[in-house]
Structure formats: C-alpha cells, structure tokens
N, C-alpha and C positions, 0 to 999 in steps of 0.2 A: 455848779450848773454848767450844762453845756450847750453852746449855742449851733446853730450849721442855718449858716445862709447860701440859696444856690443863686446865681445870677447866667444870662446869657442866650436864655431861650428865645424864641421869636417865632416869624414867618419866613419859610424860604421854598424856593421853586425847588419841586424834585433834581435830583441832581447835583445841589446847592449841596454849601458845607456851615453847620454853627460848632462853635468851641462856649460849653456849658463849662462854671468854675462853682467851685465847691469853698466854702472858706468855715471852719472848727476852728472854735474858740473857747476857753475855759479851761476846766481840770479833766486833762483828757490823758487818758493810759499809753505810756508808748508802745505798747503792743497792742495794735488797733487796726483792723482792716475797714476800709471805705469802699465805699459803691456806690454806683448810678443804679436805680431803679427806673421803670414807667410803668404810668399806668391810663391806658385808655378808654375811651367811655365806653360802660357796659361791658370791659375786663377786668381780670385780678390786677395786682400788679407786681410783676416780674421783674427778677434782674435782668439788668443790662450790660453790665459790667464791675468787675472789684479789683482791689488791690491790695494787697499787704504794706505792712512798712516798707519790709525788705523788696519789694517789687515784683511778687508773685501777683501773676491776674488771671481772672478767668471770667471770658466773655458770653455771650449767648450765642447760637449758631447763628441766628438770624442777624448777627451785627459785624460776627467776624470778618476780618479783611474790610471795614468799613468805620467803626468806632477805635480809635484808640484812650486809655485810660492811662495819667498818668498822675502823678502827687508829690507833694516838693515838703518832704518830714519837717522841715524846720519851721515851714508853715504853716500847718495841717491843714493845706489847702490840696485839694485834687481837682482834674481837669478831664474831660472828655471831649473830645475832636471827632466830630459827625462827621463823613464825609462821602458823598454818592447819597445824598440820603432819601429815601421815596416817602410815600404817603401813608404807608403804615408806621412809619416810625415817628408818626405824629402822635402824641401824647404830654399827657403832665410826667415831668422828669422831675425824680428827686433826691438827694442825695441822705445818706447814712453812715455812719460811721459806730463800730462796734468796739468794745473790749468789754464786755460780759455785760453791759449797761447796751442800750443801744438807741442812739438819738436821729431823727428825720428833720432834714429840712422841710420846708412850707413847700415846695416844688415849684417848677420854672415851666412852662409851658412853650412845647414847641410845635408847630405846625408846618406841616410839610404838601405846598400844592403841586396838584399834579396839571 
C-alpha cells in the first residue's frame, strides 16, 4: 500500500510565494516519476509540474519561470516552490506519484488573492 500526503497550501496575496511538500510512503518502485497536479472549480485538472528520479522535469507554460519542482529520492518526498504567484493559480493542488501503479494524494488547497 502506498500512502502520498501533500501539506503546505494556504492563502497568499498575489505576488506571495507558498512551498507545497509531497511525502510517499510504502512499497514504492524506484523508478517513479512524481508531480503536482491542480485542479480548479469547474476545470479538469492539469499538470503542473513533474519529475523523474533522475531529475528530469517538465512544467506547464503557465508556471514556467515561476514554479519550481524538486524531490530528495531517499525520501520520496517532492517539493514545489510557488513564487510571483496570481489568482488563477488558485486551486486544489495535489500530488501523484507513478511507476505503472499510480497513487494521488487528498490535495492541499491553495488560494491566491488579488
């Protein structure tokens, strides 16, 4: 069984910066790519951003030069660093992790005022 708790979300003034953490626990495959998802009310919901073991990532346009994604393998924990951030990037945020199985955290809710 595998767990994925995300923590860190909030309220912040446009402009503001949050850092969202990812924590995976369990029988998890070391060949596993993770990511941020959101999803806001009355959309699908989208990546945000991913990462590989090895450190390969790939972002959305709309986050580039503003999100950074990063994950520390010996914890399977990953991290996102919001920063400039406006009022569409207000939604429930939630993290995922893959190797052929694929598990979702509960998501963290972030709200962005303008």
């Amino acid at each position: 069984q595998v767990q994925v708790v995300e923590s860190g979300g909030g309220l912040v003034q446009a402009g503001g910066s949050l850092r969202l953490s990812c924590a995976a626990s369990g029988t998890i495959l070391s060949m596993n790519v993770m990511g941020w998802y959101r999803q806001a009310p009355g959309k699908q919901r989208e990546l945000v951003a991913s990462i590989t073991r090895g450190g390969s990532t790939n972002y959305a346009d709309s986050v580039k030069g503003r999100f950074t994604i990063v994950r520390d393998n010996a914890k399977n924990t990953m991290y996102l660093q919001m920063n400039s951030l406006k009022p569409e990037d207000t939604a429930v945020y939630y993290c995922k992790i893959s190797f052929g199985f694929e598990y979702w955290g509960q998501g963290t809710q972030v709200t962005v005022s303008s």
